[in-house]
Structures are given as structure tokens and as C-alpha cells.
N, C-alpha and C positions, 0 to 999 in steps of 0.2 A: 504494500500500500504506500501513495506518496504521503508528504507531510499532511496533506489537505484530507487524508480517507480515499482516494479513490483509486481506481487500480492505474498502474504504474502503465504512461503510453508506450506501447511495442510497437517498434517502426523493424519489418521485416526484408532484407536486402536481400535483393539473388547478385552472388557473383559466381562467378568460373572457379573451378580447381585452381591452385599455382597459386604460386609465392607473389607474385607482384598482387593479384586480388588480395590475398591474405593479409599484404603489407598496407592494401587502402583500406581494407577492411578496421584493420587495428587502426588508422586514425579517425577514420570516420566514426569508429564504434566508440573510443575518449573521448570524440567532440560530442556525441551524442550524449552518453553517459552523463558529462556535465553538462547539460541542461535539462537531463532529468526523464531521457528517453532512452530504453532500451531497447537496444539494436540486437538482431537476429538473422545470422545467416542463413542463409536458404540458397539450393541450388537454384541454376539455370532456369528449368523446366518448373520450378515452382511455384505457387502463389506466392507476388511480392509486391509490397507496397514501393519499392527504390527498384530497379534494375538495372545491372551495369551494361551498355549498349557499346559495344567496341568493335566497329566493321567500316572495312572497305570500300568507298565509293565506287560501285559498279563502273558509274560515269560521270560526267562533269558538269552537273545541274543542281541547280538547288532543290529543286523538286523532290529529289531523291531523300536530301538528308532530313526537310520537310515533314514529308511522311515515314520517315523513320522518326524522327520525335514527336509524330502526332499519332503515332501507336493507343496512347490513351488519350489521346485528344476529346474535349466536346465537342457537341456536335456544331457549333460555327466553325470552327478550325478543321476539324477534319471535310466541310464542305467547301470552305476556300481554298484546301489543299487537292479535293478533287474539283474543282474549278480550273485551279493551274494545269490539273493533268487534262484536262480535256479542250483545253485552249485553241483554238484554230489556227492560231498566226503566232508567230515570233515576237511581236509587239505586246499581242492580248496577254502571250505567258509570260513574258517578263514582269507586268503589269499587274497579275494573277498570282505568281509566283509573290511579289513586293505587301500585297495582301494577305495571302497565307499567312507568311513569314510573320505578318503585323498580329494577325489572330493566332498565331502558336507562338508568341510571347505574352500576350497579354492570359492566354490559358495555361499555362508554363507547367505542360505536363513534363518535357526536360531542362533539368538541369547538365548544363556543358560543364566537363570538369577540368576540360583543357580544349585547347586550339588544334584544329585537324593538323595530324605529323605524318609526313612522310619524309623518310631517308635512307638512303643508300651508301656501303662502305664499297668503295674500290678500290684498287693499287692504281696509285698515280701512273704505272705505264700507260693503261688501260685508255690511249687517248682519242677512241673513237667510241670511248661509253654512253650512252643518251640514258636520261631519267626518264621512268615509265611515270607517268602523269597520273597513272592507277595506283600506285602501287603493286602491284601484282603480275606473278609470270602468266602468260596463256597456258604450260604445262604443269602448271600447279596440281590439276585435276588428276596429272598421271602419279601423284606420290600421299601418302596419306599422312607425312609430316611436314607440312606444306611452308607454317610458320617463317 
């Protein structure tokens, strides 16, 4: 019980296996802690009140990352988002897309916990290397430690 009588808020997180979730885990669960809310981890595939969302942009729109944060979205925001997706012209979605964006802030079902990363290590010979702008190989599918 908290100080007040009443049952103690459980805020339930899903994250991944591995040591880096583990590590955000541990702060977020002290930052929680003290302000009097008990954090609970939960896998992936579970009922969760937080879920940690870390994926790769298919492609190069905003649309995409959109409706990846408007997964719980209400229903304004997830209908601005399908508005951008069904846009006729280049103009109307940019337009559409600047609207969504405006409605999946003001519904703020995600919290960003960092700025999109992408990088790549190679040996300075390597002087005809090009950055994949995906991040990702096309034969990734052929290996199942793909990371």
C-alpha cells in the first residue's frame, strides 16, 4: 500500500532479452521507483503498459515511423495517419503526413528515447564503401543472426 492507503501504481514494461534492455531496464525501473511507481518487466509478446519499439526503417518516409508510434494511437491520430497513407499526390502527403505527425504528438502514445542511429564501422582502405541509407543488408534474410 502507498502512504495515502491505496495500492501501489504498476507500470508494466515489455522489453527484449539482453543486457542493453536489462541495462535500460535498471534505470528506468530507479527512476520509477522514486516517484512511487512500480515497474514490471514483461516480455515482448506480453500485455504492456510501456513497450520498447527498436526497428528499422523499411524506407524513407515518415509515414512509416508514424504509424509505428501510433500502434496505440486514438482514434484522431490513427485516422490522420491513415489519411497520409492514402494520399493521392506528393503534395497532399507531405501535407497529410505534417498533420498526422501534429495528432501523434498531441496523443503521445510514444515516447522517443533517443534520435534515429544509424552506423557503420569500416577499415579506412575500404575507399569505394557507400552507407546503406536502411540500414540493412538485402541478404540479411539468408542468416538467422542477422544483428
Amino acid at each position: 500500500m502507498s502512504e495515502n492507503g491505496s495500492a501501489p501504481v504498476r507500470l508494466r514494461i515489455a522489453l527484449p532479452a539482453g543486457p542493453g534492455a536489462t541495462l535500460l531496464y535498471a534505470h528506468l525501473g530507479a527512476a520509477l521507483y522514486a516517484i512511487g511507481i512500480t515497474p514490471e518487466r514483461v516480455a515482448m509478446d506480453s500485455a504492456a503498459d510501456l513497450k520498447l519499439v527498436d526497428a528499422v526503417a523499411p524506407y524513407d518516409s515518415a509515414r512509416w515511423y508514424l504509424a509505428t508510434a501510433c500502434a496505440p494511437c486514438g482514434e484522431a491520430a490513427s485516422a490522420a495517419v491513415e489519411a497520409a497513407r492514402q494520399a493521392p499526390t506528393l503534395a497532399t502527403r507531405s501535407q497529410r503526413i505534417a498533420e498526422a505527425d501534429a495528432a501523434v504528438n498531441e496523443d503521445v502514445p510514444f515516447i522517443p528515447l533517443a534520435r534515429p542511429l544509424r552506423w557503420s564501422l569500416v577499415a579506412a582502405r575500404l575507399a569505394q564503401w557507400q552507407a546503406n541509407s536502411r540500414a540493412w543488408h538485402p541478404l540479411n534474410r539468408l542468416r538467422t543472426d542477422t544483428n
